[in-house]
C-alpha positions in Angstrom: 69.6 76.0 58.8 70.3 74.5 62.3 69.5 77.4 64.7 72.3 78.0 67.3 71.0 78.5 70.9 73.4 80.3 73.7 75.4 78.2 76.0 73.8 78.4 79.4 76.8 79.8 81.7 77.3 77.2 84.5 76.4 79.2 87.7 79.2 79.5 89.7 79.3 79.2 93.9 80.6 82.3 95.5 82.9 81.1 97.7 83.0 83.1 101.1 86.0 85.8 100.0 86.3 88.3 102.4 87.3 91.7 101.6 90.1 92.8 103.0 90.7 95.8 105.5 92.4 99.3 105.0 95.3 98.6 107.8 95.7 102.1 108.3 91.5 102.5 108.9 91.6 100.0 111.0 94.5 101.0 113.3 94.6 105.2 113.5 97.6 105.6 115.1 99.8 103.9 112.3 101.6 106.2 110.5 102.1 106.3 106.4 105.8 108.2 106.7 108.5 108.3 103.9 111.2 107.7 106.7 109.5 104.4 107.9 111.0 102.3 105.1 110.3 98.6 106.5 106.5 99.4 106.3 106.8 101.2 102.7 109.3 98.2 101.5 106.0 96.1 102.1 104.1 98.0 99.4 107.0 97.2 96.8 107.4 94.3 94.9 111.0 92.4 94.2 111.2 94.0 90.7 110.4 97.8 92.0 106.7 97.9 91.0 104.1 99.2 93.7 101.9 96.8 94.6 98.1 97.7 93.8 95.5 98.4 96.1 93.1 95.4 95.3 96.5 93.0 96.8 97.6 95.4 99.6 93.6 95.6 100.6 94.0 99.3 101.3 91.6 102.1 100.2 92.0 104.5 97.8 92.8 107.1 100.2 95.5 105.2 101.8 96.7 103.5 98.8 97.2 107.4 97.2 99.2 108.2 100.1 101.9 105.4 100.4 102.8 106.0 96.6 103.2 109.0 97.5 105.5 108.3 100.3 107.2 105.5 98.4 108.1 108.1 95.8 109.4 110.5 97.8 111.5 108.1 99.7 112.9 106.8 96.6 113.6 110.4 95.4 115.6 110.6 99.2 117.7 107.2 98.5 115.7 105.4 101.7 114.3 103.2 99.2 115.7 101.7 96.2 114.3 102.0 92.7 114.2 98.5 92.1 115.5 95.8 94.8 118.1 94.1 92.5 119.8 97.7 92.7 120.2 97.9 96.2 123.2 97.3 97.9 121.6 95.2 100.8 122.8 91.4 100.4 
């Protein structure tokens, strides 16, 4: 029987990705504020989903508050569930 050896897995190069920075960490006196809904709107996707925290570059912190506030404004009608919903044109 022909014995079967592993594939070696082709090294890859690590291209130089930077990780991206927490805007709120970075600048202290922005403001994470349910009545701010042009910042919030930037955390929302086209179809209504949030946008996760690995895309946004925020930490977990942050990230927990702007859902948070994104919620609440939608509960107030400052945001809209879903942005083919809204009545902006």
């Amino acid at each position: 029987m022909p014995r079967r050896f592993k594939k070696e897995k082709k090294e890859r190069k690590k291209l130089g990705i930077r990780r991206k920075a927490c805007r709120f960490c970075v600048d202290k006196e922005l403001v994470i504020d349910y009545k701010l809904t042009k910042l919030l709107s930037q955390f929302v996707t086209e179809g209504g989903k949030m946008v996760p925290r690995r895309l946004t570059g925020n930490c977990a912190f942050h990230q927990r508050r702007v859902v948070d506030e994104v919620m609440r404004a939608r509960v107030l009608a400052l945001l809209p569930y879903s942005l083919s919903h809204s009545q902006a044109a």
